[in-house]
C-alpha positions in Angstrom: 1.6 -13.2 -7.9 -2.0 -14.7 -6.6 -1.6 -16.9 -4.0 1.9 -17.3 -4.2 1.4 -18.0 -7.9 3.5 -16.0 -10.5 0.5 -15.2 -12.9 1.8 -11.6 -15.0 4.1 -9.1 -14.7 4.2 -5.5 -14.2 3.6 -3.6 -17.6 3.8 0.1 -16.3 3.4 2.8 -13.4 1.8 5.8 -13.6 1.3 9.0 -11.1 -1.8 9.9 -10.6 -2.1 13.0 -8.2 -1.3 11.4 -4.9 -1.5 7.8 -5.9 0.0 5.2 -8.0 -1.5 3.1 -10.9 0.4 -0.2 -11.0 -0.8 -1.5 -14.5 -0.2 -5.4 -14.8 0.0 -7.9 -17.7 -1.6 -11.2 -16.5 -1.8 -14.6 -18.7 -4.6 -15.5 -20.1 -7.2 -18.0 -18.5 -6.2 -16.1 -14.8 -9.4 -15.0 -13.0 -8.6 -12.7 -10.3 -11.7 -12.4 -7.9 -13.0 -8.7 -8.0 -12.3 -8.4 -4.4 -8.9 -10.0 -3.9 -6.5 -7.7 -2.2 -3.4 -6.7 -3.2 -0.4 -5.4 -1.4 3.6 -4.5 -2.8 5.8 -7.3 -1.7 9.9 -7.9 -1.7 11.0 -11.1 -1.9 14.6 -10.4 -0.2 16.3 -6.7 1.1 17.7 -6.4 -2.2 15.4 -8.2 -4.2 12.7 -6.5 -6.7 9.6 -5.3 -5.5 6.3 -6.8 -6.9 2.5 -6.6 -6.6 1.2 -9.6 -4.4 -2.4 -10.7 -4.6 -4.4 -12.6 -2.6 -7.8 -14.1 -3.0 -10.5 -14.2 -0.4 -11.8 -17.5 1.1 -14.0 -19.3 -1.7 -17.3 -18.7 -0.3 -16.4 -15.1 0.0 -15.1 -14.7 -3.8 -17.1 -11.7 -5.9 -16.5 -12.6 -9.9 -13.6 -11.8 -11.7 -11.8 -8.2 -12.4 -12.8 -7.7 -15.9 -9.5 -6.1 -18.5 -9.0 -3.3 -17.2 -10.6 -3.5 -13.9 -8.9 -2.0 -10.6 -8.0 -3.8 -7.3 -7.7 -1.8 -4.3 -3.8 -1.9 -2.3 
């Protein structure tokens, strides 16, 4: 989600020493600004878990993660 917007989905996990890649699939025509922030999310106690994104104020925005670009969490 950015924004509150559903805008991919999660397309794999991977260990990395002592951290964990979260690889997502997002539609095309979605810009996510290089330095939005992301944080894991559930929606209810039970419910999934999913990677939430947020952008940064418009005047703050820095371009667009390019394919295969990483966001910080």
């Amino acid at each position: 989600m950015l924004d509150g917007v559903k805008i991919g989905k999660v397309s794999g996990v991977t260990l990395t020493g002592d951290r964990v890649d979260v690889h997502l699939r997002i539609g095309s025509g979605i810009e996510v600004p290089a330095n939005a922030r992301g944080s894991l999310e559930q929606a209810a106690v039970l419910g999934d878990i999913y990677v939430a994104l947020e952008s940064p104020p418009l005047a703050e925005r820095a371009g667009a993660v390019a394919p295969g670009g990483r966001i910080a969490l």
